[in-house]
C-alpha positions in Angstrom: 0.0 0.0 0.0 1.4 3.2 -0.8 2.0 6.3 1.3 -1.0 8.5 1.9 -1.1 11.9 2.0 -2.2 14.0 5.2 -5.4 16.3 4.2 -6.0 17.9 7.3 -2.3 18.3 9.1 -4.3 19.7 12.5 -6.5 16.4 13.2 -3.8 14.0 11.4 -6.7 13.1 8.8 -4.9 11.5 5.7 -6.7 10.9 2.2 -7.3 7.2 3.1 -9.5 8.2 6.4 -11.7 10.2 4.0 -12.2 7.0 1.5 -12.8 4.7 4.1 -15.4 7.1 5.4 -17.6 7.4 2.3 -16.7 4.1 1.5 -18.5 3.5 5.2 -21.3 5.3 4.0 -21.0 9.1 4.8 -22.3 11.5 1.4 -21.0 15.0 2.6 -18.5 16.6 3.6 -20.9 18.1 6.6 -21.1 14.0 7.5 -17.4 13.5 7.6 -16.6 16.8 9.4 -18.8 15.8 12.0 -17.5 11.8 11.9 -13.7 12.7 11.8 -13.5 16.4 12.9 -12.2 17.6 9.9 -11.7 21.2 8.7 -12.5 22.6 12.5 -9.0 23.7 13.4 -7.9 26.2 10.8 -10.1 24.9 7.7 -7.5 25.2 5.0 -7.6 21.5 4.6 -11.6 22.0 3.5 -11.4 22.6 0.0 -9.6 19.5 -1.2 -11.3 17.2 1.2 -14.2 18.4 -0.7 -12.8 17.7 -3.7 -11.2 14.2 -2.6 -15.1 13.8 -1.0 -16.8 14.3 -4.4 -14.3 12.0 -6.6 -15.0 9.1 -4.2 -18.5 9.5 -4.6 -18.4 10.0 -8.3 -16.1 6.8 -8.5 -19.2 5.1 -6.4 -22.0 6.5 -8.8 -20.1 5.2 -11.8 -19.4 1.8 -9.8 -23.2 1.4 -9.1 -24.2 2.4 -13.0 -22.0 -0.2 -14.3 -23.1 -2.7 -11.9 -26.8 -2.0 -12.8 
């Protein structure tokens, strides 16, 4: 497994935490603020767990169209 990159440097929260919590079943980023506590120190980390939060999903949607 390869080295993952830390999102959000204040709580520790690396790239994987945030795919294993949609994968889990959280849709927002609201949902995994509140599950991880990410983005409530200084918030800088909030636009690309955003971004990382909406390619995961998109990578679900497209796994659930194929699959249907």
């Amino acid at each position: 497994m390869g080295a993952h990159m830390y999102v959000c440097l204040c709580r520790g929260i690396t790239d994987q935490d945030i795919k294993d919590a949609v994968a889990n079943g959280a849709e927002s980023f609201r949902e995994i603020r509140d599950l991880l506590d990410l983005g409530t120190c200084c918030g800088r980390c909030a636009p690309e767990a955003r971004n990382l939060i909406n390619e995961e999903l998109a990578a679900i949607a497209a796994k659930i169209s194929i699959a249907a």
